[in-house]
VEXGUTOR-117431 format. One line per field, with one value per residue (C-alpha): residue number from 0; residue in one letter; x, y, z. Coordinates in Angstrom, 2 decimals. Last residue first. Example, Ala and Ser with C-alpha at 12.3 -4.5 7.8 and 13.67 -1.06 7.14 Angstrom:
// residues 2
seq <- 1, 0
type <- S, A
X <- 13.67, 12.30
Y <- -1.06, -4.50
Z <- 7.14, 7.80
END
This chain:
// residues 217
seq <- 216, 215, 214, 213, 212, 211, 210, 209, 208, 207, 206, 205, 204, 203, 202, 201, 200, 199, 198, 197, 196, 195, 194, 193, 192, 191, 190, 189, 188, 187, 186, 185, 184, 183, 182, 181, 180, 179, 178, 177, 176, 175, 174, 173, 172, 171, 170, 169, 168, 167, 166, 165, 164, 163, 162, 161, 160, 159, 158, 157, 156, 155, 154, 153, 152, 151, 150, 149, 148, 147, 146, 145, 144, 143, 142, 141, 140, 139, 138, 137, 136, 135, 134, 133, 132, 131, 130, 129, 128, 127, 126, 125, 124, 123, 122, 121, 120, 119, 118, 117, 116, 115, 114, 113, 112, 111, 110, 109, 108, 107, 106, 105, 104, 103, 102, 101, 100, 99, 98, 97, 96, 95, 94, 93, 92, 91, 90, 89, 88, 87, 86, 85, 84, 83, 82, 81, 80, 79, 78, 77, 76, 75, 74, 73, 72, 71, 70, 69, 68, 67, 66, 65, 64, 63, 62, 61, 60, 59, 58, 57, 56, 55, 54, 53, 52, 51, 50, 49, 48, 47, 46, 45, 44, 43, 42, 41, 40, 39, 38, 37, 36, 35, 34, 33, 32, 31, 30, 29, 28, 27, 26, 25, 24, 23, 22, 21, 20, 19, 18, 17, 16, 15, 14, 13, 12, 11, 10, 9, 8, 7, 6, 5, 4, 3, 2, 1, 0
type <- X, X, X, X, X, X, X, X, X, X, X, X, X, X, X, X, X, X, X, X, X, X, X, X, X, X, X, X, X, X, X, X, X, X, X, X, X, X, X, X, X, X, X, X, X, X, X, X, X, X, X, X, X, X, X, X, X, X, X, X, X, X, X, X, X, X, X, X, X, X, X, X, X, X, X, X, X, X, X, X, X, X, X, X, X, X, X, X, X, X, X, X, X, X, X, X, X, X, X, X, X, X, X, X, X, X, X, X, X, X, X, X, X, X, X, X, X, X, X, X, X, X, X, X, X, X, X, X, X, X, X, X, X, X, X, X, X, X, X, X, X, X, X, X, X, X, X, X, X, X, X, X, X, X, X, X, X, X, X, X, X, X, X, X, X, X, X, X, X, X, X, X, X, X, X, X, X, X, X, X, X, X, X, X, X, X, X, X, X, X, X, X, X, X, X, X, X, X, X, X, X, X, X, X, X, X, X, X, X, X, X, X, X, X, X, X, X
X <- 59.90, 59.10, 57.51, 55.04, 54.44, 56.30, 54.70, 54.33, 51.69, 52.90, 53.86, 54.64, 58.29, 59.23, 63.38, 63.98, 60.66, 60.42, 64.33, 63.25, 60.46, 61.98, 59.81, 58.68, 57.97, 58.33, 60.51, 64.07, 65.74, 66.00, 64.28, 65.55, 67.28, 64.50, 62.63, 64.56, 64.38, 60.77, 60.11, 62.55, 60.41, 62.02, 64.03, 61.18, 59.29, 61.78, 62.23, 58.62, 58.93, 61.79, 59.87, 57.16, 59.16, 61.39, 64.51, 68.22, 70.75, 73.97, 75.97, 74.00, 74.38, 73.00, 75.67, 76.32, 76.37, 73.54, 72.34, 69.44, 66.12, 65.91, 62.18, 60.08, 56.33, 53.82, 51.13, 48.03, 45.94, 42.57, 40.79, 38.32, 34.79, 35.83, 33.32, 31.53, 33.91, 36.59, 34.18, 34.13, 37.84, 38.33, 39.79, 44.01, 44.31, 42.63, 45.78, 47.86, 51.07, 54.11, 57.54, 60.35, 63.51, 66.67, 69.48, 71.69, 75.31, 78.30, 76.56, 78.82, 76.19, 73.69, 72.24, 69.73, 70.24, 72.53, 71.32, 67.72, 68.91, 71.11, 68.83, 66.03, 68.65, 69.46, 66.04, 64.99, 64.23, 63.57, 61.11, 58.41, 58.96, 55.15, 56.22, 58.86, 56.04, 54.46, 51.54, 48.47, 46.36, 47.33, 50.62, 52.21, 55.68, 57.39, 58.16, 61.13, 62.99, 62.78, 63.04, 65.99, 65.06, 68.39, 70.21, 73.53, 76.59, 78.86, 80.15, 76.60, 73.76, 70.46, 67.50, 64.90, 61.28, 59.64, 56.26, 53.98, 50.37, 49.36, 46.53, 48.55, 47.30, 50.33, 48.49, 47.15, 49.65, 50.12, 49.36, 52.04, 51.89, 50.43, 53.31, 55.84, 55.14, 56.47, 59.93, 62.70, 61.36, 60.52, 63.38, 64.59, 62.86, 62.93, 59.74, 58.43, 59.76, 58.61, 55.35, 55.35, 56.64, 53.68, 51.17, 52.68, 52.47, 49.23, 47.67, 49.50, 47.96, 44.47, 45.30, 45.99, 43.30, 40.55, 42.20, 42.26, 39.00, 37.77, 39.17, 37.62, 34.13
Y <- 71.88, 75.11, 78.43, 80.55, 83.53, 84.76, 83.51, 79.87, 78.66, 75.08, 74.06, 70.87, 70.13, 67.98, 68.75, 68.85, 70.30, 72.80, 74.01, 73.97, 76.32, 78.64, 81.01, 84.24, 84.58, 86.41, 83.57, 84.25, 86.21, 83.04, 83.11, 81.53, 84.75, 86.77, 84.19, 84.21, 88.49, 88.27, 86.33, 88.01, 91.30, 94.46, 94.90, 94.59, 96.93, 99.19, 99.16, 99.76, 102.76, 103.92, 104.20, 105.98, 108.65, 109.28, 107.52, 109.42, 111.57, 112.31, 115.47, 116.69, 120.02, 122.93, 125.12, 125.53, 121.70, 119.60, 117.21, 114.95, 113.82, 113.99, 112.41, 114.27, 112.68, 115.29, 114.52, 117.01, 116.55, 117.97, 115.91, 113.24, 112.47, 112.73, 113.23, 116.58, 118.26, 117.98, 119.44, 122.78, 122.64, 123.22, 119.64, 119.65, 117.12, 114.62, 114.76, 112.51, 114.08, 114.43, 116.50, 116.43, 117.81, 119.18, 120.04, 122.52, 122.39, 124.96, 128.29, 131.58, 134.38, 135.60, 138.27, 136.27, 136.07, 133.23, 131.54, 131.27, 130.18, 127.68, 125.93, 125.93, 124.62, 121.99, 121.21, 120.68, 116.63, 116.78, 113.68, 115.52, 118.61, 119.97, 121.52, 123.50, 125.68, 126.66, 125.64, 128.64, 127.62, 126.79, 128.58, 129.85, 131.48, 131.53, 135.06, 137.66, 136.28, 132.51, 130.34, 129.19, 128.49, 129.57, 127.55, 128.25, 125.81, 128.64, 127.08, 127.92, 125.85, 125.82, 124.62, 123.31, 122.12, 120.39, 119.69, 116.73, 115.52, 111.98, 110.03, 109.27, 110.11, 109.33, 107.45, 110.22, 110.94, 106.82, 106.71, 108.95, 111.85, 114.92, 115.09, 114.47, 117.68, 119.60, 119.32, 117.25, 115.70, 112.36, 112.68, 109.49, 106.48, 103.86, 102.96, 106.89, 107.95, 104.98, 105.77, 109.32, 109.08, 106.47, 108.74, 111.17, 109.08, 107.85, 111.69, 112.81, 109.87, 110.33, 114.20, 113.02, 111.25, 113.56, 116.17, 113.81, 113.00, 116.84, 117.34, 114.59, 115.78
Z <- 38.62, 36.90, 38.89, 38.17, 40.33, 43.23, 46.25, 44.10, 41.88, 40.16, 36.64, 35.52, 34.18, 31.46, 31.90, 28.54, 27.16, 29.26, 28.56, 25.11, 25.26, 27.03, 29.13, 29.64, 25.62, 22.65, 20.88, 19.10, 21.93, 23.76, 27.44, 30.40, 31.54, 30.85, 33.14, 36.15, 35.73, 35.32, 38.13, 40.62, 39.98, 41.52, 38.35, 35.78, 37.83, 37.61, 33.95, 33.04, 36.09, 34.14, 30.78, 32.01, 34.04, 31.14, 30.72, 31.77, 29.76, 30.98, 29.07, 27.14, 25.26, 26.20, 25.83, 29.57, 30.16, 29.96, 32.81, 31.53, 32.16, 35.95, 37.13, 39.21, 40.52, 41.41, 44.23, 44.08, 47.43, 46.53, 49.32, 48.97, 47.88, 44.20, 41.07, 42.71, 45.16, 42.06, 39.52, 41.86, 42.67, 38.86, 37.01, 36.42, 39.29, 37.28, 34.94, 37.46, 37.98, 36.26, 36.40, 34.05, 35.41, 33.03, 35.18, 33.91, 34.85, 35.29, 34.38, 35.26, 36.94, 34.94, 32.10, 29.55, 25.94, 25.60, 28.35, 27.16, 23.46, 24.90, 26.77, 23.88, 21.81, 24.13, 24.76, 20.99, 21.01, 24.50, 23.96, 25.54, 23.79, 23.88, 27.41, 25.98, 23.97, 27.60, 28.45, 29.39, 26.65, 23.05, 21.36, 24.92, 24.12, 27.42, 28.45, 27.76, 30.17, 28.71, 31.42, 33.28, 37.00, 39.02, 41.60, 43.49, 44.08, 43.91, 40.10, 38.90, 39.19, 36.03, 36.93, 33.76, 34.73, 32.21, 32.82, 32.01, 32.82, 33.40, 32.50, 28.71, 25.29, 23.08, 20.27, 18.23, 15.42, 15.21, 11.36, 10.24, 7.45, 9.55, 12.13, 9.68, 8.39, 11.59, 10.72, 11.54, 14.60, 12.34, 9.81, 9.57, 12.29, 9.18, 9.93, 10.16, 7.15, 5.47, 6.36, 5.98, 2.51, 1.44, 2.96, 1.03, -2.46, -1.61, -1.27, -3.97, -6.00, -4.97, -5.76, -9.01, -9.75, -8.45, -10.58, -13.71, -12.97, -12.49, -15.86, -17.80, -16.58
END
């Protein structure tokens, strides 16, 4: 009986202790696409479920001006399903390597640029025909989105680098949005608000609906 405590006490503590590891880890942003450990020992593992799905689509163009899809001649390693491994990279943590490693081994004219494309598009899409004609009285039209990612030299390293789809559509809407850009500029970095508080309080304005949203008087 003394024995199994001990065991159920120290792999309570093994438990804490890597839990403890991961969390830190994962605050401090250090070793997170390291290794594939990290994975297990963070709280958010599951939070990245989006409604779109994601491709990366990597072109290569030679000094000609010519184009060339750069995939893995030997065939793209798929561990679940029919997606490629590159796929999984959503942050491109590993693209350059993966860019290098297909050019390295592959036969082709002199690389000047690659362009690395991500391409979404809503994940209903993915359903068979048959469950399509069922849930949606419409047409099968797929619509992708592309987005550039980066442009990498011959090695694979970057050379620009660009948001992801989601993040520049958060940033464009911010830009097309007079409201938000009157009020970032109102706002102090010390309050998580639209508006000042101070500047409210000096002028004691009222609020009022405008075209545009809320304005101050």
């Amino acid at each position: 009986m003394q024995i199994r405590r001990m065991a159920s006490g120290l792999f309570i503590l093994a438990y804490l202790m890597c839990l403890a590891w991961g969390v830190g880890a994962h605050a401090l942003k250090v070793g997170l696409a390291g290794n594939t450990t990290s994975y297990f020992c963070v709280w958010d593992m599951f939070c990245g479920w989006q409604a779109y799905d994601n491709r990366t689509r990597i072109i290569g163009e030679d000094s000609n001006g010519n184009y060339y899809a750069v995939e893995e001649p030997w065939g793209a390693f798929t561990p679940f399903g029919n997606v490629a491994r590159v796929n999984y990279d959503v942050s491109n943590n590993m693209i350059s390597r993966h860019i290098k490693n297909v050019l390295d081994h592959s036969q082709h004219a002199g690389i000047d640029r690659v362009y690395v494309v991500q391409e979404i598009w809503p994940k209903q899409f993915n359903v068979p025909d048959r469950l399509w004609s069922h849930y949606f009285h419409e047409p099968k039209d797929k619509t992708s989105y592309y987005n550039l990612r980066a442009i990498c030299d011959a090695s694979g390293m970057p050379v620009e680098s660009y948001p992801d789809w989601f993040n520049a559509q958060t940033l464009n809407g911010i830009a097309d949005n007079p409201r938000l850009q009157r009020a970032a500029e109102r706002a102090t970095p010390y309050y998580n608000t639209f508006f000042n508080p101070s500047e409210l309080k000096a002028q004691r304005s009222t609020f009022r609906s405008s075209a545009d949203g809320l304005n101050t008087n």
